[in-house]
C-alpha positions as CSV (number, residue, x, y, z in Angstrom):
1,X,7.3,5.4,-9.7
2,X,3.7,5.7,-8.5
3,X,2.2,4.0,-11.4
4,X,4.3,0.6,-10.9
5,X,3.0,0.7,-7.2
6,X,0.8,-2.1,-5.9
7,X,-2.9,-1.1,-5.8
8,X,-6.0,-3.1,-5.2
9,X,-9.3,-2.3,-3.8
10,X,-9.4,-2.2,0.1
11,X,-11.7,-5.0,1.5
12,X,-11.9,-5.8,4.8
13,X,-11.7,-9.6,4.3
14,X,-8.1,-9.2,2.3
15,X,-6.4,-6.0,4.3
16,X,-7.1,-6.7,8.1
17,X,-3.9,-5.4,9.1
18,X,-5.5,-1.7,9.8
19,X,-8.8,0.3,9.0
20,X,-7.5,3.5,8.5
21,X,-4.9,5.2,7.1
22,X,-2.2,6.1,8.9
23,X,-1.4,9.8,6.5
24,X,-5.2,11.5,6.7
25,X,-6.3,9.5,9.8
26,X,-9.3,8.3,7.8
27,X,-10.9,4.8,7.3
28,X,-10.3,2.9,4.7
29,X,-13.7,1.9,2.5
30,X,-14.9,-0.9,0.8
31,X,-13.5,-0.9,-2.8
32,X,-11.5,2.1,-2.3
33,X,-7.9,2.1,-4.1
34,X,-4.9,1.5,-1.6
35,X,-1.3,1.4,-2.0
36,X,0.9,-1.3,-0.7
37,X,4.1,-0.3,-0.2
38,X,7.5,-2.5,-1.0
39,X,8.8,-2.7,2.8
40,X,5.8,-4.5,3.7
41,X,2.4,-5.4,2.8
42,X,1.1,-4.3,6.0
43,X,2.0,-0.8,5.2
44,X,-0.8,0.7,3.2
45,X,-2.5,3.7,2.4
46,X,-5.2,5.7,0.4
47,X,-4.0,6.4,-3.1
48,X,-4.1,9.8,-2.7
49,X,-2.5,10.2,0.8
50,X,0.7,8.1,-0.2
51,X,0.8,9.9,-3.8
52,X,1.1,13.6,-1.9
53,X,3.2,12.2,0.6
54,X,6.0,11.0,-1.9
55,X,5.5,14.4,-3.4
56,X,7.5,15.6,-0.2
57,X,9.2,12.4,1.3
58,X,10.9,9.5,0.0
59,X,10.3,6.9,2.4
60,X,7.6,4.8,4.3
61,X,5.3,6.7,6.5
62,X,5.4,3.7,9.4
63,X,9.0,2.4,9.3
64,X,10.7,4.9,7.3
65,X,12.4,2.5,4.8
66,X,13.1,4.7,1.4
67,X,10.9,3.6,-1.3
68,X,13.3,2.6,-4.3
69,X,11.3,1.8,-8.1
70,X,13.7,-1.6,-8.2
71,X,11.6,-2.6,-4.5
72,X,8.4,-2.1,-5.9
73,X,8.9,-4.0,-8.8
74,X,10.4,-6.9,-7.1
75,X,7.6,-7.3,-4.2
76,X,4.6,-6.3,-6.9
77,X,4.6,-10.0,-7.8
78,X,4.9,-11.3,-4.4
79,X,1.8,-9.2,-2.8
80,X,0.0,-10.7,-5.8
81,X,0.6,-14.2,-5.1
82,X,-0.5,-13.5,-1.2
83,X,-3.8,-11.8,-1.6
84,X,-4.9,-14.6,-4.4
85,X,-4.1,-16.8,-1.5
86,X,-6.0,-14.8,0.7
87,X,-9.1,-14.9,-1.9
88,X,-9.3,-18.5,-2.9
């Protein structure tokens, strides 16, 4: 499930939603990997953090939705198409 999750480099000029993450409580870096999760693509996280938390949990850290493998492939495409918009 973790590999078919949408990743992408942080940048502050695509991901202005938040500057940290909301797991370890630390800031998110230029070029660093983040995960956006299939309830919404406002709910990201370091790699790592949201790896070791579904080690334990199976659902959003923020809003608690369970993460299914059928969401993330469905929204993948969709976050895609937003952040090209957000690039171009």
């Amino acid at each position: 499930m973790l590999d078919e999750m949408f990743k992408i480099k942080w940048s502050p000029k695509s991901w202005t939603y938040q500057d940290e993450c909301c797991i370890c409580l630390g800031e998110f870096k230029p070029k660093q990997s983040v995960v956006a999760l299939p309830c919404d693509i406002k709910h990201y996280f370091h790699q790592n953090c949201i790896e070791n938390w579904f080690n334990y949990h199976t659902a959003c850290p923020f809003c608690k939705k369970d993460v299914t493998i059928e969401e993330i492939r469905k929204t993948k495409a969709d976050y895609e198409q937003k952040l090209k918009a957000v690039w171009d």
